[in-house]
DRENZA-982130 format. One record per residue (C-alpha): y, x, z negated. Coordinates in pm, whole numbers, padded with zeros to 5 digits, always signed. Layout:
BEGIN
YXZ...
This chain:
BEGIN
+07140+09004-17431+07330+09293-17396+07054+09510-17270+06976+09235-17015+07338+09237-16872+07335+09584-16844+06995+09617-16669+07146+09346-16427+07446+09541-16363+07207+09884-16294+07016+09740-16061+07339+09549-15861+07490+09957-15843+07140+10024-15720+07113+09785-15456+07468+09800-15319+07661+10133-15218+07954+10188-15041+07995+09786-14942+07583+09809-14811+07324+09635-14925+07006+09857-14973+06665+09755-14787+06372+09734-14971+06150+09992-14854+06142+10363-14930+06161+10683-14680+05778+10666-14605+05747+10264-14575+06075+10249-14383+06290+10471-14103+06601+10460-14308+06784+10743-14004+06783+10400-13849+06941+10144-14077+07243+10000-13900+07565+10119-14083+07820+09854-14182+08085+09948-13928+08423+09766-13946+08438+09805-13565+08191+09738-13306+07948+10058-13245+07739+10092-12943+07783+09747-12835+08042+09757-12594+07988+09659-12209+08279+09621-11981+08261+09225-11949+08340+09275-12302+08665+09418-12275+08751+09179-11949+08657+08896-12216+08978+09084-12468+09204+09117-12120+09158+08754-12056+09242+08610-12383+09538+08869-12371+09649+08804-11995+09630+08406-12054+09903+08408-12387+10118+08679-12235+10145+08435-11915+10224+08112-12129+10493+08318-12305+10676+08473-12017+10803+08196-11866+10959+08274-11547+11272+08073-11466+11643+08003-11527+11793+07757-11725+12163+07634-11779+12235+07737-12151+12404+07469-12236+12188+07207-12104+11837+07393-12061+11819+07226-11665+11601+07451-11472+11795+07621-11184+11571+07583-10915+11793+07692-10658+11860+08094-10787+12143+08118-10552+12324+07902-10760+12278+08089-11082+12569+08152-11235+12751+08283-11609+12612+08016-11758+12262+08074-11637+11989+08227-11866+11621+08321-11853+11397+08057-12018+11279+08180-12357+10919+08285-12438+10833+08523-12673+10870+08840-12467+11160+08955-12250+11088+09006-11883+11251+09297-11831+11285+09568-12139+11106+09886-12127+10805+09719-12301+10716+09531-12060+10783+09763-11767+10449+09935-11970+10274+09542-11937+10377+09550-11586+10217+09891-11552+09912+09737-11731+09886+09460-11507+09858+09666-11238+09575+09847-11357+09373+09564-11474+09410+09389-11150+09299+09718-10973+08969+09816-11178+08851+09439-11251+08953+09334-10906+09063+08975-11074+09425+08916-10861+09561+08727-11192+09709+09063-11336+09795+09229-11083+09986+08878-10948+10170+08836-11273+10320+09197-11201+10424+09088-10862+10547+08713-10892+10795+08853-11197+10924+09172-10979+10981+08951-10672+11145+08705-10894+11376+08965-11095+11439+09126-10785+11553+08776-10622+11764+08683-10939+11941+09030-10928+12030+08994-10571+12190+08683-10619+12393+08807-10928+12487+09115-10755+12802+08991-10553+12965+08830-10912+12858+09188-11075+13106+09419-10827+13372+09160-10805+13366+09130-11242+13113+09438-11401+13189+09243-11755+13054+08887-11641+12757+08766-11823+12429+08781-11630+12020+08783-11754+11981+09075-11545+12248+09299-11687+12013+09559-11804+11873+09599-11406+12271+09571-11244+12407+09794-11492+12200+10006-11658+12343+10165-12032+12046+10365-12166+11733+10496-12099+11571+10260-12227+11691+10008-11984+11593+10229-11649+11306+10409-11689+10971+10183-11763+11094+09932-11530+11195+10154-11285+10840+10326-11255+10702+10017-11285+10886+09855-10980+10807+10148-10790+10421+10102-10827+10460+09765-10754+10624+09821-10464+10368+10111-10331+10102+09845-10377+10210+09635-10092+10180+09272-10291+10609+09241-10313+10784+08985-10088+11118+09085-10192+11328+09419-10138+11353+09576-10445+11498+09955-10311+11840+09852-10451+11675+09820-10802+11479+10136-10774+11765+10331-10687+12030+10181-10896+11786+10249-11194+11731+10650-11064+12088+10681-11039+12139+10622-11408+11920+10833-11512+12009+11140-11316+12367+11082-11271+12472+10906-11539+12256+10934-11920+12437+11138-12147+12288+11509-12144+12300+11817-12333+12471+12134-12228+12155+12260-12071+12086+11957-11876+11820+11745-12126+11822+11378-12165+11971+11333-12474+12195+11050-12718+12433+11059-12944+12250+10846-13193+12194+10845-13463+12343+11168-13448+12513+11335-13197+12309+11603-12963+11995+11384-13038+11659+11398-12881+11415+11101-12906+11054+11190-12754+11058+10859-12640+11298+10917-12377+11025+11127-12209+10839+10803-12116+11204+10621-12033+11282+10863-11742+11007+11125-11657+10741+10855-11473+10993+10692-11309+11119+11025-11189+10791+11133-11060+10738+10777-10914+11038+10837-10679+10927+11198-10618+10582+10989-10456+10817+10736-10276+11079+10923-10122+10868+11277-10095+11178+11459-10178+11056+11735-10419+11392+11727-10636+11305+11481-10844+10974+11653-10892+11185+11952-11016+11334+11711-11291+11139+11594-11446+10890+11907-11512+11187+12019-11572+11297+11753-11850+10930+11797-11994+10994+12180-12037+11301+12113-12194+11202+11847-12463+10842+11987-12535+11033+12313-12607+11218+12183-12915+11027+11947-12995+10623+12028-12946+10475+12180-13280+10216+12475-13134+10074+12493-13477+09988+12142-13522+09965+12026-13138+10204+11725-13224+10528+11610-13154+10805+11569-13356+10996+11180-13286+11320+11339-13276+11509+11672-13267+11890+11701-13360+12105+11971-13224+12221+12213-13499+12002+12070-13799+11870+12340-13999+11614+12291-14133+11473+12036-13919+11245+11749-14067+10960+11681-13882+10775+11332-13881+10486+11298-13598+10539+10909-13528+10248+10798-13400+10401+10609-13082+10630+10849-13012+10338+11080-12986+10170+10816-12758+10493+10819-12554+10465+11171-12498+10112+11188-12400+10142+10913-12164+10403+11082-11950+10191+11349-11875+09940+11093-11811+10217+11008-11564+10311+11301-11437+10013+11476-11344+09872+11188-11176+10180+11226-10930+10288+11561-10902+10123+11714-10644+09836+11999-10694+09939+12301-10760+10321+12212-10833+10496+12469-10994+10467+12303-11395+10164+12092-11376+09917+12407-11492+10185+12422-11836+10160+11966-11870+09778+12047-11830+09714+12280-12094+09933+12069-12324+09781+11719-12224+09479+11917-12394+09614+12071-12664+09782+11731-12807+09476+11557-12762+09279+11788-12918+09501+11769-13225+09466+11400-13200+09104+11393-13172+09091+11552-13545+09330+11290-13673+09128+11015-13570+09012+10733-13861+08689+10654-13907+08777+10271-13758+08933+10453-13487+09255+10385-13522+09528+10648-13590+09817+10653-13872+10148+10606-13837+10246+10928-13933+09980+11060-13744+09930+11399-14042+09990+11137-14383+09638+10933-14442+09812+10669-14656+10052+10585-14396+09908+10253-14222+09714+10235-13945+09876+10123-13596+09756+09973-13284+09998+10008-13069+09950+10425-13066+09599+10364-13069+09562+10159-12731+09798+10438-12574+09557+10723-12689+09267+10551-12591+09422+10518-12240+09502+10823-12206+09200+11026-12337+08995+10739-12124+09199+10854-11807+09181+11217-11846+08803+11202-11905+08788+10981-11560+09062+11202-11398+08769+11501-11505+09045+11682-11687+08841+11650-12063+08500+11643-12072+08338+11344-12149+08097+11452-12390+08324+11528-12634+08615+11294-12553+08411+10955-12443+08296+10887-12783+08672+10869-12951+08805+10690-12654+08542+10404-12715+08575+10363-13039+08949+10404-13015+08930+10091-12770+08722+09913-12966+08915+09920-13274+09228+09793-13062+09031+09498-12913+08960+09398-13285+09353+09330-13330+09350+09143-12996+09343+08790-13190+09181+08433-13079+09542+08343-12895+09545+08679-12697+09843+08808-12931+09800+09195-13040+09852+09245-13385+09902+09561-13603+10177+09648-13356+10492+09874-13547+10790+09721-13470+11088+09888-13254+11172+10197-13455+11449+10353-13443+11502+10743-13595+11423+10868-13949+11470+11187-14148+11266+11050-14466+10917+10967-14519+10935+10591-14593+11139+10496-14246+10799+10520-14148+10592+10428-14387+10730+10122-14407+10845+09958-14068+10680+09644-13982+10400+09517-13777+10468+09198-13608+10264+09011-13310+10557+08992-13128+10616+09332-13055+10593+09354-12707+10518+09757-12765+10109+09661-12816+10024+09459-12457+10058+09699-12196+09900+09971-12386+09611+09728-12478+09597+09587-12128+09618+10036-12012+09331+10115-12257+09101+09801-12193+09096+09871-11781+09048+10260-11832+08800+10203-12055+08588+09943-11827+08636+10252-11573+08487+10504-11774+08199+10304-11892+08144+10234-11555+08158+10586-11438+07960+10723-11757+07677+10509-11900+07657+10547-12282+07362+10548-12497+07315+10492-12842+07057+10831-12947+06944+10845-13320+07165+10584-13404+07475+10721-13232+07686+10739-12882+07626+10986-12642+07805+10923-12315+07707+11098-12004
């Protein structure tokens, strides 16, 4: 009996390796170069009315759950008549916020899927929730100079106290605006929101963007992505060059303290006189960073004094990212520590990003296409049947140990994982469009 069980158990190990089930058949009866692998993403499947299938699902929760009206507090009326909004006026809770610098990045996303599927429902959610911030901040903004403490939903846009409150919106408007589909004047937003950040955001001695927590003299590479693209946003609206000269400024600032030329990463935050100096590569942080210069060379001008230096470093990060890369095609969240979890937020932003440089002609798409795709498809497999994004790492504030990271949460309901998901699915039906992919001796070569 004993002999039986183990011949059973020998020829289970022999049929089934690595999670595969083995084909009968030997190398002359069968081409076994060819055996589909078990991927635990898709591989050499993906067309683009695939990923409009994942922006769909996506588009029609994030809709349902960003209700877009006010409601008396106390009584949950709607206020249909916005010029009668008053202290005891509120948005009407969804899941997401309308305006936090989350969704100033769905906003963005929007925008982009509306442009490169040509389907007006993204690009109209954008619009209908600018115009209608815009018109509730306009009627709030007599109350606001006559009392700066009253209570108001749009406190963030009126009176801006952080970074985080200006900049992702701010670019965000700003495209929206360039696009021509606004009905509402929204220049008072756009500058109140610039003013902040270049008049009035705490800096260090030297000029950079800093805060003073959670210690003082602090830089978060975050903040790159709160104030940079909006900067350069304004420098395309206004064509005044000075705010141009800020933020490659700003970028030359930060990435000096805080890019790692031996690793090609980013550190998440650099503290003025700490010595040493910890460094953790958060993945999203990293994504932060990459997507400003995303940002900022699609709007500073050719051959602007700076852009040759975000060029050479756009590559340089990615290429350090393209080595990190898991083989589902996600990234970790401390992007250099394999049994930190894997993330989706950072993912979708690195997808869009490599995806846009490749179609921007900046990478080449031999080498770059192949990541990018399966990047995107390993984001579109936390895209769930409701349209939520899961996998998503919570807000995150700054850490100097290890297990800050390792263990923040994932949650659907971070708003951080649907505008890079919305980014990364457009770019990607863009570069499939504009590179045709085959699947050669079993794997993708994009030309």
């Amino acid at each position: 009996m004993k002999v039986i069980c183990i011949a059973c158990i020998l020829q289970i190990v022999s049929t089934v390796a690595f999670g595969q089930v083995q084909p009968t058949g030997n190398d002359v009866t069968t081409p076994l170069h060819l055996l589909k692998p078990d991927y635990p993403v898709k591989y050499g499947e993906t067309k683009p009315q695939d990923i409009k299938i994942v922006l769909d699902r996506l588009y029609t929760y994030v809709d349902a759950a960003t209700p877009m009206q006010l409601i008396n507090k106390a009584s949950g009326e709607v206020v249909h008549n916005l010029k009668k909004a008053d202290q005891n006026s509120i948005f009407k809770q969804g899941d997401f916020r309308l305006i936090s610098y989350e969704w100033g990045v769905t906003y963005t996303g929007m925008l982009l899927a509306g442009q490169v599927t040509g389907d007006k429902k993204f690009s109209e959610y954008t619009a209908k929730r600018v115009d209608f911030i815009s018109e509730v901040a306009s009627n709030y903004r007599p109350l606001f100079k006559t009392n700066p403490k009253a209570e108001t939903p749009v406190r963030s846009v009126l009176d801006p106290h952080a970074l985080d409150d200006a900049g992702s919106m701010c670019a965000a408007i700003i495209k929206t605006s360039m696009s021509g589909s606004l009905k509402s004047e929204v220049r008072p937003l756009i500058d109140n929101y610039i003013n902040y950040i270049m008049t009035r955001e705490f800096r260090l001695t030297d000029g950079t963007l800093a805060r003073n927590r959670p210690q003082p003299n602090t830089l978060w590479l975050d903040d790159l992505y709160m104030s940079l693209p909006a900067l350069v946003q304004m420098g395309k609206l206004t064509g005044e060059t000075k705010y141009f000269d800020e933020a490659v400024k700003q970028f030359e600032l930060f990435s000096g303290r805080m890019y790692n030329k031996e690793n090609g990463l980013y550190m998440h935050g650099w503290v003025q006189d700490m010595n040493p100096h910890p460094q953790f590569h958060w993945a999203r942080a990293n994504g932060w960073a990459l997507l400003t210069k995303i940002e900022l060379l699609d709007a500073l001008p050719d051959g602007y004094a700076g852009r040759e230096k975000i060029s050479g470093q756009l590559k340089t990060h990615i290429k350090a990212l393209a080595s990190l890369q898991h083989g589902t095609g996600f990234w970790h969240q401390l992007l250099d520590k394999n049994d930190s979890y894997l993330e989706t937020s950072a993912t979708a932003i690195y997808a869009y990003c490599i995806a846009h440089a490749v179609n921007k002609g900046w990478l080449d798409v031999k080498a770059y296409g192949p990541m990018a795709l399966l990047a995107w498809n390993a984001v579109s497999s936390k895209v769930n049947a409701r349209g939520q994004v899961e996998g998503t790492c919570v807000g995150t504030g700054m850490g100097f140990d290890p297990a800050f990271y390792y263990y923040r949460p994932v949650n659907n309901y971070a708003a951080h994982g649907y505008g890079p998901v919305l980014l990364a699915g457009a770019e990607m039906i863009r570069l499939l469009q504009n590179h045709p992919y085959e699947v050669n001796d079993s794997s993708i070569q994009i030309y």
